[in-house]
C-alpha positions in Angstrom: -4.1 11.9 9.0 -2.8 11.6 5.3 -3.5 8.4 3.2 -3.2 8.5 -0.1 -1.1 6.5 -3.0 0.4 7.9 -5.4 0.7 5.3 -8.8 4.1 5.0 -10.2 3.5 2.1 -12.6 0.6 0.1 -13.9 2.0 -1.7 -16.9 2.3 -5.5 -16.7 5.5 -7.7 -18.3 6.6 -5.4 -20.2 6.6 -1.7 -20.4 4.4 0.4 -23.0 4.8 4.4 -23.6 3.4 6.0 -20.5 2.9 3.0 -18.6 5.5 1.9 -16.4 6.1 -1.3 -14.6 4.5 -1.6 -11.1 5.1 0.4 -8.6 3.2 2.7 -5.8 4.2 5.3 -2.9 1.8 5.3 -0.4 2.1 8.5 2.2 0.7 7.4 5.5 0.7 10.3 7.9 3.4 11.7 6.0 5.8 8.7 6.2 6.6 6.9 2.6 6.1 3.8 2.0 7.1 2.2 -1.7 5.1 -1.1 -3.0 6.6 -2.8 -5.8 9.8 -1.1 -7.4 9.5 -2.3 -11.6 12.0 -1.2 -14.4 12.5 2.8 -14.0 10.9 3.7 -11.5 13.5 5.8 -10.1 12.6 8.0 -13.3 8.6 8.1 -12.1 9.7 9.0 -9.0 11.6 12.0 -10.3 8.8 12.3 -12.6 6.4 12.8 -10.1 8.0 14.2 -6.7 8.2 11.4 -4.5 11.9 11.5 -2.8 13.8 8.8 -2.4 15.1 9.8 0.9 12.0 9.6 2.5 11.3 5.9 2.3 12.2 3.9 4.6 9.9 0.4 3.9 9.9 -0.7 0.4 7.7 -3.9 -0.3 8.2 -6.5 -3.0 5.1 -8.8 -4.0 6.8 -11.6 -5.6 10.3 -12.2 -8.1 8.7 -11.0 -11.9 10.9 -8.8 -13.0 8.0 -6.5 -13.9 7.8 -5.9 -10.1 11.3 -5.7 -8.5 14.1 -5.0 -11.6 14.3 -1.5 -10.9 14.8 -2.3 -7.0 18.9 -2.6 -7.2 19.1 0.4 -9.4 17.1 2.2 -6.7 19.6 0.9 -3.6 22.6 2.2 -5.6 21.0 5.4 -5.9 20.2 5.6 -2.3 23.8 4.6 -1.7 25.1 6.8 -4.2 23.2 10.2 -2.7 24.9 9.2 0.5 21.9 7.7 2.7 23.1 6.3 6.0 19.6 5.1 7.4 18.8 1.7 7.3 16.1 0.5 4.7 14.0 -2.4 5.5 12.6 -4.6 3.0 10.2 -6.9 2.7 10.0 -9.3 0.0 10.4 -13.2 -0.8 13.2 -15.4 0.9 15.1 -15.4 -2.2 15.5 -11.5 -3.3 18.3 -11.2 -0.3 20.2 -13.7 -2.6 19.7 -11.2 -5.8 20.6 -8.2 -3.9 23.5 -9.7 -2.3 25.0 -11.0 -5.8 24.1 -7.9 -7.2 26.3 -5.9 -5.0 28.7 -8.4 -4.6 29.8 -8.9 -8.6 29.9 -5.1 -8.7 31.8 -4.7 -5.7 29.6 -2.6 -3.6 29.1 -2.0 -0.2 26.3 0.1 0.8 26.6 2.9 3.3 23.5 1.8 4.7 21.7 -1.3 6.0 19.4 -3.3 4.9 16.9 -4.9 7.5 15.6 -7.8 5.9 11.9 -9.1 6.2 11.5 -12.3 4.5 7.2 -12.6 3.6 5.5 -16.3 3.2 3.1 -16.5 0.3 1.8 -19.8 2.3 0.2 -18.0 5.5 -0.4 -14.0 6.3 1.8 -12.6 8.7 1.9 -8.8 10.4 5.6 -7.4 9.1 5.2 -3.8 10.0 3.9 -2.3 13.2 4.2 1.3 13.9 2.7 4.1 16.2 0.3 4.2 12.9 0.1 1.2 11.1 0.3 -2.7 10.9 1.1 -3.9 8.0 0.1 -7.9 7.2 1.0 -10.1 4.1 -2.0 -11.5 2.0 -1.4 -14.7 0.4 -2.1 -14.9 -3.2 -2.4 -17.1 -6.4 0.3 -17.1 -8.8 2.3 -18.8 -11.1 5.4 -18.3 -8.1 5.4 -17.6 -4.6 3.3 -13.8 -4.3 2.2 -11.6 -1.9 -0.5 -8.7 -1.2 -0.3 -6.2 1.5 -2.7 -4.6 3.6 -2.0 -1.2 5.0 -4.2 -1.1 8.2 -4.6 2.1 10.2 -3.9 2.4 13.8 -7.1 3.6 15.9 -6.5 7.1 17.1 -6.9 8.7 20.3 -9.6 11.1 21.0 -9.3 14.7 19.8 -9.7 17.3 23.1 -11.6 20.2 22.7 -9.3 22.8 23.0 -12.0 25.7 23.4 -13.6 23.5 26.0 -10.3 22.5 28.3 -9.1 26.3 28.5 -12.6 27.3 29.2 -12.3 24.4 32.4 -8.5 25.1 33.6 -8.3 21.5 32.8 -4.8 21.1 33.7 -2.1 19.2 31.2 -1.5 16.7 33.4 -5.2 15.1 32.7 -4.8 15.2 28.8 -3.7 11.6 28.4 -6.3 10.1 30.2 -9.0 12.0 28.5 -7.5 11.3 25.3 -8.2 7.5 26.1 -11.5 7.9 27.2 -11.3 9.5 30.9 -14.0 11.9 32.2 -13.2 14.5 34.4 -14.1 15.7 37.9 -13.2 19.7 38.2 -11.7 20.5 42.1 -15.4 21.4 43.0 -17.1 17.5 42.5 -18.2 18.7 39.0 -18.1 15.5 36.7 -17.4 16.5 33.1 -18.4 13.9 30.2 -15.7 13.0 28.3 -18.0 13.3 25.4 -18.5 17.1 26.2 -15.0 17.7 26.2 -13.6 15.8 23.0 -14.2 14.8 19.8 -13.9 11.2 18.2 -11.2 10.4 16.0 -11.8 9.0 12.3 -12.3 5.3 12.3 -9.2 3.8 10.9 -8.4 3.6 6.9 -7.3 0.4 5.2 -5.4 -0.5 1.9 -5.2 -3.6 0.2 -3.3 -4.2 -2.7 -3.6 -7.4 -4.2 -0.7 -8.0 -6.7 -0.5 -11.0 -9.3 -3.1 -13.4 -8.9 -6.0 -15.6 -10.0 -9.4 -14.8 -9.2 -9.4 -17.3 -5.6 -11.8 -16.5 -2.9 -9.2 -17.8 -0.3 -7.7 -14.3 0.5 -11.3 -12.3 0.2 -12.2 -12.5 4.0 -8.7 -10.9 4.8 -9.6 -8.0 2.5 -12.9 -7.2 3.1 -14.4 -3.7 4.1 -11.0 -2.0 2.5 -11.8 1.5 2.0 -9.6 1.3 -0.9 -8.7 -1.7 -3.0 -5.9 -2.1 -5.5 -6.7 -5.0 -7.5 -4.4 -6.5 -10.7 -6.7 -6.7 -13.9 -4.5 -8.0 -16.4 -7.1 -8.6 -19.1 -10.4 -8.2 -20.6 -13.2 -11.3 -19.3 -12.9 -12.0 -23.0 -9.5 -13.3 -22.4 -10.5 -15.4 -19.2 -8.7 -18.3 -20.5 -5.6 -16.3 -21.5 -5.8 -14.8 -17.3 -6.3 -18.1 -15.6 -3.1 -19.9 -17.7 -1.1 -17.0 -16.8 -2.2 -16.6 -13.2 -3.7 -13.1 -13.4 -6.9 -11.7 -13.6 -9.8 -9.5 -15.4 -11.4 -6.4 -14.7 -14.4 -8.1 -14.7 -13.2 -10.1 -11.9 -11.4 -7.5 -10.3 -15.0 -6.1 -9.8 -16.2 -9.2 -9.2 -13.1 -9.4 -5.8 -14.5 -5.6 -4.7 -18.4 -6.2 -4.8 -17.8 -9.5 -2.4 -15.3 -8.4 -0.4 -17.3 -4.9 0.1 -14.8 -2.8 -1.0 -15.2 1.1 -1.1 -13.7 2.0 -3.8 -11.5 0.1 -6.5 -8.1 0.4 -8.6 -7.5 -1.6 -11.5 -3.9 -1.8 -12.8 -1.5 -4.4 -13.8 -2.5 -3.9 -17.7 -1.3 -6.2 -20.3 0.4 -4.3 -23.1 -2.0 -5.5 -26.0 -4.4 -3.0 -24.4 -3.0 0.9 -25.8 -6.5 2.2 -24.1 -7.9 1.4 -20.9 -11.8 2.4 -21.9 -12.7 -0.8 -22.2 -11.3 -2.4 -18.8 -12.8 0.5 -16.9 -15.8 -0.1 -18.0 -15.7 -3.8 -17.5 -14.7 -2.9 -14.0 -17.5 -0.8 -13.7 -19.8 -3.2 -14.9 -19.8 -5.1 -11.9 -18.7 -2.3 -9.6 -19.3 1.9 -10.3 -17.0 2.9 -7.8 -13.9 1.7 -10.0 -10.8 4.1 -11.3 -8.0 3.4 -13.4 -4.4 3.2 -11.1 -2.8 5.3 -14.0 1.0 7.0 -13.6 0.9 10.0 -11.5 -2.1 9.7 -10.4 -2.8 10.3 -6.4 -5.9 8.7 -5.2 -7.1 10.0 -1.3 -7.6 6.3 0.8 -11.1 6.5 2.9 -11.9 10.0 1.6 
């Protein structure tokens, strides 16, 4: 099954040449899934092959502009290239409001709906469930009301043994029950281990991505064992005081958040402007935990490879 995420921004306020505002597409069993949607990233989606008409679930952390300013530009275009499926979005009470007055001071009416899922940045709820995934908001710590999300895996059945069922006559009509774990008994009494006959399927892949927030243990549990982990690392630990006034955090933290929660493996992104190299915040990262890579434009990292 295909997880990866592919980075489409990892600038922070404000852009800086070749870094974009925030935004990811993250291809789960090929099904596209956008997080965060900042100024141009319709242009890094060109940019970098990821086509608008295949996302259906776009995700919106929280209302900085750096985060959602390119999202009306992006439902125009949808609209404008003549997409009729409904869209749902997920994002704070109050971005319905924004869309709405957006389209209704320019006099627009989409071709396509919009499902609406309002997120709480006071609890963690489960927004999306699909044949493949769950996916559940994690409560952060910012300046305003800001949300993570964690793209869980659905466990998968069983593989059969395709060699092994022709080989038996096992007739199609057994498959399902195999696939969940049935033995089976031939016409003759002959009992057949299920474990003979299939293989198991890869334990199920997480992804956490932990938008805007101070360094706060409070959403660590809900994290822990991702096999990857997105985490926001604003600054340098030299700036600490600069981070926690502005409700963000360093990549000394940020490898701080993936030793404790036992991540697998780490992205930093979210980088202030002041920085025009990232050297130095990969290597703080990396300080605290090896397994760290920068979340840098175009970039496709493989989830649980």
């Amino acid at each position: 099954m295909r997880f990866e995420v592919t980075i489409l921004g990892s600038s922070s306020a404000t852009p800086i040449f070749n870094r974009n505002p925030s935004a990811q597409a993250l291809n789960i069993n090929e099904h596209l899934y956008l997080i965060d949607c900042g100024e141009g990233t319709q242009q890094q989606m060109l940019r970098f092959d990821v086509k608008a008409s295949r996302i259906n679930h776009i995700f919106i952390s929280h209302l900085h502009g750096d985060h959602y300013l390119g999202l009306v530009g992006l439902l125009s275009s949808m609209h404008l290239n003549g997409r009729i499926k409904t869209l749902k979005l997920y994002g704070p009470v109050e971005l319905k409001e924004i869309i709405d007055l957006q389209l209704k001071y320019s006099d627009t009416e989409l071709q396509y709906a919009i499902d609406f899922v309002p997120t709480h940045a006071d609890r963690s709820e489960v927004i999306l469930e699909s044949q493949d995934i769950t996916v559940e908001t994690i409560p952060l710590d910012h300046r305003i009301a800001c949300t993570g999300f964690l793209f869980r895996e659905k466990k998968r059945l069983k593989k059969i043994i395709k060699e092994k069922i022709a080989d038996l006559n096992i007739p199609v009509e057994y498959y399902s029950a195999i696939k969940k774990g049935a033995d089976y008994v031939s016409p003759d009494g002959t009992l057949y281990k299920n474990t003979d006959i299939t293989t198991s399927p890869q334990e199920p892949k997480t992804y956490a991505y932990c938008s805007d927030t101070l360094y706060n243990e409070s959403y660590f549990q809900q994290i822990s064992n991702a096999d990857m982990l997105y985490h926001e690392s604003t600054f340098l630990n030299n700036m600490l005081e600069r981070a926690q006034s502005t409700f963000h955090t360093t990549a000394l933290q940020a490898g701080e958040v993936a030793l404790k929660t036992h991540a697998k493996k780490l992205l930093i992104g979210h980088f202030s402007a002041r920085y025009k190299t990232l050297n130095e915040l990969l290597d703080e990262a990396r300080s605290v935990f090896p397994d760290t890579e920068l979340a840098v434009e175009g970039k496709t990292f493989l989830i649980g490879d």
